[in-house]
C-alpha positions in Angstrom: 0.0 0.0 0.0 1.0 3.6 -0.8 3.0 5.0 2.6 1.1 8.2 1.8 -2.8 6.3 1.9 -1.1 4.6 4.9 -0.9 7.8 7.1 -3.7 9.4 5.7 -5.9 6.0 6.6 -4.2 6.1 10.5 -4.7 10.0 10.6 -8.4 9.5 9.8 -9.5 5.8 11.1 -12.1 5.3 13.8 -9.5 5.0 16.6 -7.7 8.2 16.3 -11.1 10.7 15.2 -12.6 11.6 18.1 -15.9 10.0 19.1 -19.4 11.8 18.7 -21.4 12.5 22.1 -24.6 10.3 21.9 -25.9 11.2 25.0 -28.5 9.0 25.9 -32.0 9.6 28.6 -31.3 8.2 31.9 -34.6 8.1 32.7 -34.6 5.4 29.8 -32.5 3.1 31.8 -33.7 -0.1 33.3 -32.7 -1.4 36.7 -34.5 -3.0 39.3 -35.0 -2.8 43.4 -33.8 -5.1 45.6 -37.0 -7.5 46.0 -36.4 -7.3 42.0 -38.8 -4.8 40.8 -38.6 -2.0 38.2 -37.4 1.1 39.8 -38.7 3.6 37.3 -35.7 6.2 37.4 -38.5 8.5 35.6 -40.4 8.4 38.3 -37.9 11.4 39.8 -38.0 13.3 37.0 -38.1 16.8 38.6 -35.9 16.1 41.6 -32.2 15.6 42.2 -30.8 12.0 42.3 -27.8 10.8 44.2 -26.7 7.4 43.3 -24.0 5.6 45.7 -22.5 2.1 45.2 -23.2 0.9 48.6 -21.6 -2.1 50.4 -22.4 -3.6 53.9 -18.6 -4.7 54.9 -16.8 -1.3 54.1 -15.2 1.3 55.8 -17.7 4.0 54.7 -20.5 1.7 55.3 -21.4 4.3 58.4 -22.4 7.3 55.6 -25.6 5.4 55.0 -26.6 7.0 58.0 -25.8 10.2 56.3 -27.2 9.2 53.3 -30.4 8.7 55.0 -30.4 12.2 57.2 -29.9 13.8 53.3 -32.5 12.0 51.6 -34.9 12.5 54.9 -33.9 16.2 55.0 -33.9 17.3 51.1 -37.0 14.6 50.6 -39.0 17.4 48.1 -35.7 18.0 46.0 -33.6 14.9 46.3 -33.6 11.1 45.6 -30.9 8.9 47.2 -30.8 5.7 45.3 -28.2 3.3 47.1 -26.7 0.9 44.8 -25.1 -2.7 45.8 -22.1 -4.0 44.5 -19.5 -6.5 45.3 -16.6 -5.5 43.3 -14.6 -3.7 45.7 -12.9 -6.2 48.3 -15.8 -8.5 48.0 -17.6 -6.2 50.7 -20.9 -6.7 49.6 -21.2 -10.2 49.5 -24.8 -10.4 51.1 -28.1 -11.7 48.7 -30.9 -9.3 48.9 -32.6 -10.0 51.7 -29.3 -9.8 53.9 -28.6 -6.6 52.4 -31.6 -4.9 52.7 -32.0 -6.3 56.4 -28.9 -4.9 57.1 -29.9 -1.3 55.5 -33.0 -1.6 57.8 -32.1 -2.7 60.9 -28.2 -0.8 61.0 -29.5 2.2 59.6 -33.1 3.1 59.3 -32.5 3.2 55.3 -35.5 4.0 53.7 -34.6 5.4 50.3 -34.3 2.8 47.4 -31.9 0.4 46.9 -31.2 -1.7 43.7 -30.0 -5.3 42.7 -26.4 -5.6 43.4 -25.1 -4.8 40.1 -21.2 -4.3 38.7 -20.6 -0.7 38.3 -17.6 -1.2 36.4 -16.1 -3.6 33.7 -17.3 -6.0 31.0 -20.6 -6.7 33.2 -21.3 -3.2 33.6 -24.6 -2.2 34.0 -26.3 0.2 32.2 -26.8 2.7 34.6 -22.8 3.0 35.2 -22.2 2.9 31.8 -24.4 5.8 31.5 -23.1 7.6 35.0 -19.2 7.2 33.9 -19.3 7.7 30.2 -19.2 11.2 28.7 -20.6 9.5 25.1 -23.5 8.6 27.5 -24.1 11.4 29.8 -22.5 14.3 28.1 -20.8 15.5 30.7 -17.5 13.9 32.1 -15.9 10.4 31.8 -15.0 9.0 35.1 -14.3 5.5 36.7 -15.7 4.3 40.2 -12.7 3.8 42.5 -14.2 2.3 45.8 -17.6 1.7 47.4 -19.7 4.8 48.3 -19.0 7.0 45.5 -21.3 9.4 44.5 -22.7 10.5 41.7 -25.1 13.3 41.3 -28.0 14.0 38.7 -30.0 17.0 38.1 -33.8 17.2 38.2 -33.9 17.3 34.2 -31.8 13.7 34.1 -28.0 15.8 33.7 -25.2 14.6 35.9 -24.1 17.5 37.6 -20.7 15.3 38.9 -19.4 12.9 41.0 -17.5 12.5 44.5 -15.2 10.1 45.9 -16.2 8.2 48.9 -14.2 10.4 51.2 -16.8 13.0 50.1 -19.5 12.6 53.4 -22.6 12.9 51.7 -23.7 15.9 53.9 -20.3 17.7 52.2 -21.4 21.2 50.7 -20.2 19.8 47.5 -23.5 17.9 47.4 -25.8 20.2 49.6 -25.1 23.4 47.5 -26.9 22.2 44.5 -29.9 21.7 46.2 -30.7 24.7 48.7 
């Protein structure tokens, strides 16, 4: 092949042109609770949502208690939609019933939480996907690092950002976008 095709074929293939935003509708996303029933996401169109990959056996375990005090006191504006997952140091090993017993019972949760799910990899679900991926959101690429990160959505379905789990969810990082 011509050396000059060559280049121009690398300069302009898929891999090197940069990627079109597709943002897609959260709201459109499919996930279920823990006792396995659809948790319409559109169902909180209008408010803010705060999803956190949650897990029973970590050291941030204890913000679920602040989780709760921000859904209880920003209930009119906010969702807090706990999410269960197992990929960080196997601390979430509980089935659904042992998790949400252990929400209930530790901590008095009462916002929704969902099927344990992988929020990152090849088994990613589409939430994640869609919470980490600026083709998806049209906002910022990012990557879950630990348990009890948080990321936060705007009543109109827009990711506003995300926080590390160091970030207590009472942090004015979080709180100023919804006084």
């Amino acid at each position: 092949m011509n050396p000059f095709k060559l280049f121009l074929g690398t300069l302009f293939s898929k891999s090197t042109r940069s990627q079109p935003i597709n943002k897609t509708d959260m709201y459109d996303i499919k996930i279920n609770t823990l006792n396995g029933k659809p948790l319409e996401l559109s169902k909180f169109k209008g408010k803010y949502i705060l999803f956190v990959n949650v897990a029973s056996k970590c050291g941030f375990t204890p913000q679920y208690k602040e989780l709760q005090a921000l859904a209880d006191k920003y209930h009119d504006k906010l969702v807090v939609v706990g999410v269960p997952c197992n990929q960080f140091g196997n601390q979430e090993p509980g089935d659904s019933k042992t998790i949400e017993t252990f929400c209930e019972i530790n901590y008095g949760v009462t916002f929704p939480i969902t099927e344990k799910i992988d929020v990152k990899g090849t088994n990613q679900h589409a939430l994640y996907a869609w919470l980490t991926k600026k083709q998806k959101n049209g906002m910022k690429d990012s990557s879950v690092k630990w348990n009890f990160q948080k990321y936060l959505v705007n009543p109109e379905g827009e990711l506003i950002d995300y926080y590390f789990s160091m970030t207590s969810p009472t942090s004015s990082k979080i709180t100023k976008h919804l006084k």
